[in-house]
Structures are given as structure tokens and as C-alpha cells.
N, CA, C and O atoms as a CHARMM CRD file, in Angstrom:
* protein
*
  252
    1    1 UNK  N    -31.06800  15.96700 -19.26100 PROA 1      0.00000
    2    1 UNK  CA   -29.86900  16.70900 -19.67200 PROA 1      0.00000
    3    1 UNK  C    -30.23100  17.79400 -20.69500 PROA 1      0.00000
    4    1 UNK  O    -29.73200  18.91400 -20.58400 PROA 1      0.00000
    5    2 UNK  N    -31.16300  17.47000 -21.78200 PROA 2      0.00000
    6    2 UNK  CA   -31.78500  18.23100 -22.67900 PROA 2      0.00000
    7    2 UNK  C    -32.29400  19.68200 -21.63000 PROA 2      0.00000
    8    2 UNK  O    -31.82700  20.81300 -21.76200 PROA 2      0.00000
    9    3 UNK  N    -33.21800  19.32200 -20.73600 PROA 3      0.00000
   10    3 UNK  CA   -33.89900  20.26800 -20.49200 PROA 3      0.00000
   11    3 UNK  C    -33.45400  21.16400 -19.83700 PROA 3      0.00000
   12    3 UNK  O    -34.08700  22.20900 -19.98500 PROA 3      0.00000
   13    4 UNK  N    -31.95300  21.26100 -18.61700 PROA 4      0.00000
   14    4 UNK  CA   -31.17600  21.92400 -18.19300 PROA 4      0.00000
   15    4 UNK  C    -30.20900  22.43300 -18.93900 PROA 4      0.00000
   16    4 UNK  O    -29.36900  23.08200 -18.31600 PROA 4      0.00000
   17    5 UNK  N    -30.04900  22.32200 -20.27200 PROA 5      0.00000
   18    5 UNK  CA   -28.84200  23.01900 -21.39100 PROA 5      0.00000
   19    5 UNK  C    -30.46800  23.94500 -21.86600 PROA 5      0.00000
   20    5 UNK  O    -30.42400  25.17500 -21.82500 PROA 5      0.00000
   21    6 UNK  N    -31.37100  23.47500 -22.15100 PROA 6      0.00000
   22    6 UNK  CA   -32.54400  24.38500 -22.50700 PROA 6      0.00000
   23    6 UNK  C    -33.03000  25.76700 -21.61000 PROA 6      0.00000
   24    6 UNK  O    -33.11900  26.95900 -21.90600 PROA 6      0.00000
   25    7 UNK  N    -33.28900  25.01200 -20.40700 PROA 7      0.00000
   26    7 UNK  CA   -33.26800  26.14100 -19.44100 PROA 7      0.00000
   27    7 UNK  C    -31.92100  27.26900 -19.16500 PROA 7      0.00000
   28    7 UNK  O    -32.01400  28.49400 -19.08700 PROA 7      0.00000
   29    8 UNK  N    -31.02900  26.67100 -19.08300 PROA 8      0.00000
   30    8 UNK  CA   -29.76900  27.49100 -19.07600 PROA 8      0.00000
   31    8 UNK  C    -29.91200  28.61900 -20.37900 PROA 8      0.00000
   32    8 UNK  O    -29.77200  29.82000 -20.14900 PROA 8      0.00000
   33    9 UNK  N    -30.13700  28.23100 -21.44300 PROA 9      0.00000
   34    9 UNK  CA   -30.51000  28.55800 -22.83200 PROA 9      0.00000
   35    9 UNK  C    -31.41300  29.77400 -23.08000 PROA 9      0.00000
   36    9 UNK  O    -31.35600  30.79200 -23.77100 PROA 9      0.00000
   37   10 UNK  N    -32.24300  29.23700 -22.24100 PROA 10     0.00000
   38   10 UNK  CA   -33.95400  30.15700 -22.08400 PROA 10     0.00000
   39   10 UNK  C    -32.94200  31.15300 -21.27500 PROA 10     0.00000
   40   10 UNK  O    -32.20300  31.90900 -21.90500 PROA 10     0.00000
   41   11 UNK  N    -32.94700  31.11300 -19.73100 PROA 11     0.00000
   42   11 UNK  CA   -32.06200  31.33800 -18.58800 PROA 11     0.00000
   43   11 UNK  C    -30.91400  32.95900 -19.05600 PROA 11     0.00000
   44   11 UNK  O    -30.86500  34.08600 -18.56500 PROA 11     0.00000
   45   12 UNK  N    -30.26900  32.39300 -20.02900 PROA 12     0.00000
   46   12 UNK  CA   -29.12000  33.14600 -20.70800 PROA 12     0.00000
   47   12 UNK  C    -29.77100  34.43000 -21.58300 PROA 12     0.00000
   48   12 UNK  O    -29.35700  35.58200 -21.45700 PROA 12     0.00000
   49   13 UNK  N    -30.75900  34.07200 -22.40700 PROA 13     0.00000
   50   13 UNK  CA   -31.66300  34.85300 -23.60600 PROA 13     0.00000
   51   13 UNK  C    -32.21700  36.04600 -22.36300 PROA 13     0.00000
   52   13 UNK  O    -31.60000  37.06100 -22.04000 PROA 13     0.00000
   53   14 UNK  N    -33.14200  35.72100 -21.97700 PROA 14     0.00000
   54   14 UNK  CA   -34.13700  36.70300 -20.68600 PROA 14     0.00000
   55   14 UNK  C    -33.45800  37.28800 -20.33000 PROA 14     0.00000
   56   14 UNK  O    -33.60200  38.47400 -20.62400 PROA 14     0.00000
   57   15 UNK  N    -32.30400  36.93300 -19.49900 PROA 15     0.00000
   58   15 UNK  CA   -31.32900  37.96300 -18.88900 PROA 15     0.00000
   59   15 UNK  C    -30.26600  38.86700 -19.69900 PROA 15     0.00000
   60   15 UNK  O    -29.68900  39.89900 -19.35500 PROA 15     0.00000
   61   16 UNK  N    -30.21400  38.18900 -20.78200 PROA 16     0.00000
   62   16 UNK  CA   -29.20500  39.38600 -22.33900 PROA 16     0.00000
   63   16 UNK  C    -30.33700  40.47700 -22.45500 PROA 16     0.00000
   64   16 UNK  O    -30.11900  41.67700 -22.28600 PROA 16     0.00000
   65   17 UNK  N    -31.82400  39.82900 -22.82500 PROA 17     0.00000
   66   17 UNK  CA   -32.83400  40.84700 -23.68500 PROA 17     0.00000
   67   17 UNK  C    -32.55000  41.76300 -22.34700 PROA 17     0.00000
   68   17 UNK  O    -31.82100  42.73100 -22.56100 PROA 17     0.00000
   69   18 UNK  N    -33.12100  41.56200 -20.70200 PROA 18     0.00000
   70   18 UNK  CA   -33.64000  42.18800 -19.97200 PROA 18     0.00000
   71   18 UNK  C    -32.29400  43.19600 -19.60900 PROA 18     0.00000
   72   18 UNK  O    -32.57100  44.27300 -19.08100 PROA 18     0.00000
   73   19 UNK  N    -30.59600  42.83300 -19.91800 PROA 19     0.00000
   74   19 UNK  CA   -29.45900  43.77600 -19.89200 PROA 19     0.00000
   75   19 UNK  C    -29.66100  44.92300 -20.93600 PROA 19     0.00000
   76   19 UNK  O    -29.44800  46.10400 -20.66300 PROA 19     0.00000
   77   20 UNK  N    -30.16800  44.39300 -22.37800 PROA 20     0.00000
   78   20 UNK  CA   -30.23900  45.40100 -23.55900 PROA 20     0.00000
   79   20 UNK  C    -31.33700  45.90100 -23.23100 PROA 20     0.00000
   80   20 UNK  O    -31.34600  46.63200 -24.22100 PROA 20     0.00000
   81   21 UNK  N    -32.44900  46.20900 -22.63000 PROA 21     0.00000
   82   21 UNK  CA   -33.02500  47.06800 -22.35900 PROA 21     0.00000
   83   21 UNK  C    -32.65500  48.07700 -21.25300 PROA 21     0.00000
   84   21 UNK  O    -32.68300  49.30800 -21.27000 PROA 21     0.00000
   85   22 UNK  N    -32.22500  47.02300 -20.08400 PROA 22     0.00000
   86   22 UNK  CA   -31.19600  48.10900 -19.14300 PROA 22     0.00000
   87   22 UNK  C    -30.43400  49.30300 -19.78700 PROA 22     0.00000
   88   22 UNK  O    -30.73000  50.49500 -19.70600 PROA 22     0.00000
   89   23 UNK  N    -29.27100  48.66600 -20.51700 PROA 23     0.00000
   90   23 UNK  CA   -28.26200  49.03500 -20.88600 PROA 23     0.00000
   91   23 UNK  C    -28.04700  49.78000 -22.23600 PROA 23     0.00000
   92   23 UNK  O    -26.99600  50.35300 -22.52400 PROA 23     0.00000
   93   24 UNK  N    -28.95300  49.72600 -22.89500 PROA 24     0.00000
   94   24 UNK  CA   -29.46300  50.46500 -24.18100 PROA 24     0.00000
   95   24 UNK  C    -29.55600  52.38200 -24.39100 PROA 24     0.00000
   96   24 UNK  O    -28.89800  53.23900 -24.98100 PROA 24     0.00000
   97   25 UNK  N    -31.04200  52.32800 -23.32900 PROA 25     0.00000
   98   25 UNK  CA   -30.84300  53.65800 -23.01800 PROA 25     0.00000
   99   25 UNK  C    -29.54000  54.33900 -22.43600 PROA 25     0.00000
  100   25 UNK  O    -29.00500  55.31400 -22.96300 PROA 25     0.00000
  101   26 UNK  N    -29.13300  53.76800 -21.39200 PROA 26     0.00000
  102   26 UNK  CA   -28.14200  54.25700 -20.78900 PROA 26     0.00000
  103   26 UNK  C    -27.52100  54.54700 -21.54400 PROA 26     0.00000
  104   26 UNK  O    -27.55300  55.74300 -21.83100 PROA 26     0.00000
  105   27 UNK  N    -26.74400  53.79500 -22.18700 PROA 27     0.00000
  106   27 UNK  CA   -25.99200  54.05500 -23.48600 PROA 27     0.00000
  107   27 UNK  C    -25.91500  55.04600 -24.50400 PROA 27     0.00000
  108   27 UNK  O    -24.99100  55.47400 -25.19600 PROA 27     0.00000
  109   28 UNK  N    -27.62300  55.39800 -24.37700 PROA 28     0.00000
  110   28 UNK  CA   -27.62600  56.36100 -25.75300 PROA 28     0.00000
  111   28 UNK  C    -27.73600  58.06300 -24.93700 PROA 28     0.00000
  112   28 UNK  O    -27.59600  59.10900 -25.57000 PROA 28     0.00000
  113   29 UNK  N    -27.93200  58.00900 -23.87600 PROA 29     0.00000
  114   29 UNK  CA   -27.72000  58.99100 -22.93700 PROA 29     0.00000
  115   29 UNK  C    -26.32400  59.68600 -22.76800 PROA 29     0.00000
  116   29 UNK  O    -25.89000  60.83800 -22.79500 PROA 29     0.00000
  117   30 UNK  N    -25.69700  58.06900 -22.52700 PROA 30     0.00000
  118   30 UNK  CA   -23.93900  58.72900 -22.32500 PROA 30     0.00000
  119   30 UNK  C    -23.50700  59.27500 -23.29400 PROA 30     0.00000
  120   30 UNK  O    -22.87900  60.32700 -23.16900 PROA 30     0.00000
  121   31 UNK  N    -23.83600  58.42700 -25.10700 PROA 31     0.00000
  122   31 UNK  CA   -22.98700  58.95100 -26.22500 PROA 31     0.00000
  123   31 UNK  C    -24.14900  60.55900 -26.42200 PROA 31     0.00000
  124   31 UNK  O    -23.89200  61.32600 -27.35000 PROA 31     0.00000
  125   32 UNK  N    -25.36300  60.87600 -25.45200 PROA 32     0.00000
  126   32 UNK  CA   -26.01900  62.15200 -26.40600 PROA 32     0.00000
  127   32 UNK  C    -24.86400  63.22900 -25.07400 PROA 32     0.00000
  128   32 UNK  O    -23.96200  64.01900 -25.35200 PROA 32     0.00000
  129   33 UNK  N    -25.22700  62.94200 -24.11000 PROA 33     0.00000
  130   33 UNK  CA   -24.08100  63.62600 -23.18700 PROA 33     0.00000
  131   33 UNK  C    -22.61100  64.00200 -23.59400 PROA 33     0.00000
  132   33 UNK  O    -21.90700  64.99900 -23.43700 PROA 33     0.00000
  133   34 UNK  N    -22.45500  62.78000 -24.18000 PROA 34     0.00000
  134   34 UNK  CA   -20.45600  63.28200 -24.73300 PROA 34     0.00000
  135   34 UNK  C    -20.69600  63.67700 -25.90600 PROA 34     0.00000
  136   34 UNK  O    -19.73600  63.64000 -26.67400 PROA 34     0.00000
  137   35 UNK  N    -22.40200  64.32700 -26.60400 PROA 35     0.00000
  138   35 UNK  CA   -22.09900  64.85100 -28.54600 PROA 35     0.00000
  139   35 UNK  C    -22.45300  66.59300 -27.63900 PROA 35     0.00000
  140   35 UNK  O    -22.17200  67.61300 -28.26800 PROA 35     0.00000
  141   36 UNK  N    -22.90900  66.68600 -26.55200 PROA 36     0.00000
  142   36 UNK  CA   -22.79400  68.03900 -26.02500 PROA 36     0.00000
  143   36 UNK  C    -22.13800  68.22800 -25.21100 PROA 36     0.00000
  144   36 UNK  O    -22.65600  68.99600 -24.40000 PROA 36     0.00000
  145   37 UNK  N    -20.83200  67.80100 -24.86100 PROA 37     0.00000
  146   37 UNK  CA   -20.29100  68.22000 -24.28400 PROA 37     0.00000
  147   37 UNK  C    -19.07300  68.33100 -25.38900 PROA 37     0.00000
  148   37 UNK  O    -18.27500  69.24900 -25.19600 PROA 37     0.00000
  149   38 UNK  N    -18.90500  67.66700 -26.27900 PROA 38     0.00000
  150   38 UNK  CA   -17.93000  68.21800 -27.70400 PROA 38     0.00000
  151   38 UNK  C    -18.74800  69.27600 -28.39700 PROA 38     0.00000
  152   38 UNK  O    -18.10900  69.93600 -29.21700 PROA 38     0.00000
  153   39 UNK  N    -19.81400  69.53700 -28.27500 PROA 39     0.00000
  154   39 UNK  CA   -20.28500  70.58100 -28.96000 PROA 39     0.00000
  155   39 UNK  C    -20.27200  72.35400 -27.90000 PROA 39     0.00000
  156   39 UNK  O    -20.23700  73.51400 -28.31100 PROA 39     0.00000
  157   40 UNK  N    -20.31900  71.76600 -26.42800 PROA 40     0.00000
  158   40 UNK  CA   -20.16700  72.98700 -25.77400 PROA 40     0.00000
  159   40 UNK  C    -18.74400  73.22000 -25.21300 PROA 40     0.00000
  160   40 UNK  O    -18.54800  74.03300 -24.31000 PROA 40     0.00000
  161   41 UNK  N    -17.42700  72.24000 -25.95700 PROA 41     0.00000
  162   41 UNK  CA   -16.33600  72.03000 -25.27800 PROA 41     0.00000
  163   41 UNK  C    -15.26800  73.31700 -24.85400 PROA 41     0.00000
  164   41 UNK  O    -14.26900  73.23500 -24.13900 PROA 41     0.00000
  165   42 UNK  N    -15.78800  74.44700 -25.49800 PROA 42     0.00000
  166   42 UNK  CA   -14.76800  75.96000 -25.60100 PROA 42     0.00000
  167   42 UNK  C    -15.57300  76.26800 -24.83900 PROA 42     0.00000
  168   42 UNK  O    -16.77100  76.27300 -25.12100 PROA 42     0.00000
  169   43 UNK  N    -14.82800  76.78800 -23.03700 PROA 43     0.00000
  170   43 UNK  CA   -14.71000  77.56300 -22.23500 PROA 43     0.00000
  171   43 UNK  C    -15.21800  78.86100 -22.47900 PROA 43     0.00000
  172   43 UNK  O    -15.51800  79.34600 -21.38800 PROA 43     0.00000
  173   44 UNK  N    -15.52000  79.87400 -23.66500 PROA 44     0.00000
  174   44 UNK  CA   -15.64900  80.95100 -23.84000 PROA 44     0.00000
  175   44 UNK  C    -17.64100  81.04800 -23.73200 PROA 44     0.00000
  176   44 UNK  O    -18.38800  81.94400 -23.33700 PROA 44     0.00000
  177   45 UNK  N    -17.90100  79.66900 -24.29200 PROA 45     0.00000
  178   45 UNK  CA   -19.17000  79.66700 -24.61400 PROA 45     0.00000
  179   45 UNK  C    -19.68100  79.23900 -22.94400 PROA 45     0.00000
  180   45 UNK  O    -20.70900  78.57200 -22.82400 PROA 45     0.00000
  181   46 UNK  N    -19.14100  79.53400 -22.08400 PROA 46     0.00000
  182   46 UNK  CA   -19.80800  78.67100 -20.80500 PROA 46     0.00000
  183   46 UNK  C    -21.24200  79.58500 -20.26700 PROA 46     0.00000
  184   46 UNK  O    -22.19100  79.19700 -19.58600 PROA 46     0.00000
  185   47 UNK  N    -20.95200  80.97000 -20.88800 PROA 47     0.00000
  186   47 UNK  CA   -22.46300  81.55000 -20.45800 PROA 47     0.00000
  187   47 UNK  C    -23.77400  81.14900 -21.19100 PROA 47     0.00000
  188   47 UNK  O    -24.90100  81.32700 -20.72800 PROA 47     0.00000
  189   48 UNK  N    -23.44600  80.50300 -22.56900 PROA 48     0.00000
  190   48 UNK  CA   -24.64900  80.09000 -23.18800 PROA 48     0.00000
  191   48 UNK  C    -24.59700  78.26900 -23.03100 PROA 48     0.00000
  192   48 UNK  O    -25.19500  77.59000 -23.86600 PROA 48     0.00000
  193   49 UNK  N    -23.96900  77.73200 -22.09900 PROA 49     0.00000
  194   49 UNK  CA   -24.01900  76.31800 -22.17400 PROA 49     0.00000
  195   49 UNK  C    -25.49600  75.92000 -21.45800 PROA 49     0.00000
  196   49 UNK  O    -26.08900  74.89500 -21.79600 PROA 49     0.00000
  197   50 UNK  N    -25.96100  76.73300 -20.55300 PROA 50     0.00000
  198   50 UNK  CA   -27.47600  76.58200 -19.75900 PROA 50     0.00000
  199   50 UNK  C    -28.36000  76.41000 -20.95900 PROA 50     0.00000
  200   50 UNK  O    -29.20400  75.51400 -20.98400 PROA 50     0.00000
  201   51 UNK  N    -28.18400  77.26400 -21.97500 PROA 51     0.00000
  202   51 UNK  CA   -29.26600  77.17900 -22.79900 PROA 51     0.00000
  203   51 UNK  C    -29.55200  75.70900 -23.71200 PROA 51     0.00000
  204   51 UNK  O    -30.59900  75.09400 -23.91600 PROA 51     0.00000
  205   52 UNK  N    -28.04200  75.43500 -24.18500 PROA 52     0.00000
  206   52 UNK  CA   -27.50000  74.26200 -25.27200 PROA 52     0.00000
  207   52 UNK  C    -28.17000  73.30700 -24.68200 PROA 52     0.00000
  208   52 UNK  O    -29.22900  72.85100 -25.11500 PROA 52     0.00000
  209   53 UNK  N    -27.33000  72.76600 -23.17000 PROA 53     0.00000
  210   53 UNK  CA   -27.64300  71.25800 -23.06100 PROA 53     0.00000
  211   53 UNK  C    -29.01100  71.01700 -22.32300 PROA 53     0.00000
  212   53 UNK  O    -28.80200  69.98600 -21.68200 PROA 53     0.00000
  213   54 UNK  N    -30.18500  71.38700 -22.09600 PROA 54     0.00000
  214   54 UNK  CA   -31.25800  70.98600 -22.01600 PROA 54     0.00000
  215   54 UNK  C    -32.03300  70.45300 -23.34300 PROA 54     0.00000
  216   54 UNK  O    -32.48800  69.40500 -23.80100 PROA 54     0.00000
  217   55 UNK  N    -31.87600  72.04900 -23.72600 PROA 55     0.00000
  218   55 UNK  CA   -32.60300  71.59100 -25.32800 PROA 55     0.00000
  219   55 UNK  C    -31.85000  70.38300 -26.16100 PROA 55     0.00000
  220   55 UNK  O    -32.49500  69.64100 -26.90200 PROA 55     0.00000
  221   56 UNK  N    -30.45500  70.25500 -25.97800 PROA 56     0.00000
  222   56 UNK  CA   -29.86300  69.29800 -27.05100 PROA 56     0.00000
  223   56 UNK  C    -29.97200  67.79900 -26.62400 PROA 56     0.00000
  224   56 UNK  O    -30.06700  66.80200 -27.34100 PROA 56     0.00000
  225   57 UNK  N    -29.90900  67.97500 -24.40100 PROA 57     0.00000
  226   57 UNK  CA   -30.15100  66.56200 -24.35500 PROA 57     0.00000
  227   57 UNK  C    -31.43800  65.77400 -24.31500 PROA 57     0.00000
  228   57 UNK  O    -31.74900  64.58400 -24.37000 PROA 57     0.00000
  229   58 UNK  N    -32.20000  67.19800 -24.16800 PROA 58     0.00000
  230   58 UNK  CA   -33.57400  66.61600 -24.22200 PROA 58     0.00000
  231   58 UNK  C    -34.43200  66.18000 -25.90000 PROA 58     0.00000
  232   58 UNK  O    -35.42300  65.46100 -26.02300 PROA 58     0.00000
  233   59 UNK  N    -33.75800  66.79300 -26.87100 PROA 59     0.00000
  234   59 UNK  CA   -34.12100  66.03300 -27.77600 PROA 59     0.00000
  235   59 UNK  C    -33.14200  64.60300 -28.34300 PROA 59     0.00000
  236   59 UNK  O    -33.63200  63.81900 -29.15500 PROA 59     0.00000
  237   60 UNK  N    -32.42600  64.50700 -28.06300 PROA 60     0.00000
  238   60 UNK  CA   -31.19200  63.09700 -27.58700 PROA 60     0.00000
  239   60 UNK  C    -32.62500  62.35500 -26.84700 PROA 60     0.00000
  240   60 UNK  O    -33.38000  61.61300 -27.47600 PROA 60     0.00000
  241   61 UNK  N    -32.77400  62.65500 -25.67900 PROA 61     0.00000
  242   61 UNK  CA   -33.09700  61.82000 -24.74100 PROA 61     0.00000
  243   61 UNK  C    -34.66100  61.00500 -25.27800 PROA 61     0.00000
  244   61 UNK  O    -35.10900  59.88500 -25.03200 PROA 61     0.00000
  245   62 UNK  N    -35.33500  62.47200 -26.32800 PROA 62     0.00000
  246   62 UNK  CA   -36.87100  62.12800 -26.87900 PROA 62     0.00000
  247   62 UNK  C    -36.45400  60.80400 -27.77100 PROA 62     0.00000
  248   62 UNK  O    -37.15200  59.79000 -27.76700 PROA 62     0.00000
  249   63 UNK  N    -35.42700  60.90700 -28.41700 PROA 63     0.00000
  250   63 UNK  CA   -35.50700  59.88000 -29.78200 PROA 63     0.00000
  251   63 UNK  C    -35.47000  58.26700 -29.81400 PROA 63     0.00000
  252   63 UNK  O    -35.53800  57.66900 -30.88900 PROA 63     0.00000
């Protein structure tokens, strides 16, 4: 009985760590995506938005 509440235990841990690594980056992708897209959000600026979001998500994406 011990060793199946253990395994379940073990079981539960592996698959949280192996979600927060999934789910981590992703995460920090979406919130660097929605800090440039509030930063390029005025329509007027749409001819210089090519330039913004490479450089802004690609240093987002380095960190």
C-alpha cells in the first residue's frame, strides 16, 4: 500500500516538473508577445512594427 501512494507520489512530481518545463517557456513567450503588442498597440505606428517585434521578441525570447 506504501509503495503505490509512493509511486503515485513519484508518478505525480515527474509529470508536474516535466508540465513546468513544457509550460514555462510557453508562458514567458505569450506574456513577451502581449508586452509588444501593448507596446506596438497604436495603428499609426504599423509601418515601424516590422522593426519593434523581432528585436523586442527576440530579446524576450533570449532571457
Amino acid at each position: 500500500m506504501v509503495q503505490v501512494v509512493f509511486f503515485l507520489l513519484t508518478l505525480l512530481g515527474v509529470l508536474g516538473v516535466m508540465g513546468l518545463m513544457v509550460l514555462y517557456p510557453l508562458f514567458k513567450t505569450l506574456v513577451g508577445y502581449l508586452e509588444v503588442l501593448r507596446v506596438v498597440s497604436p495603428s499609426e505606428r504599423i509601418e515601424g512594427a516590422g522593426e519593434v517585434i523581432p528585436g523586442f521578441g527576440g530579446g524576450k525570447a533570449s532571457l
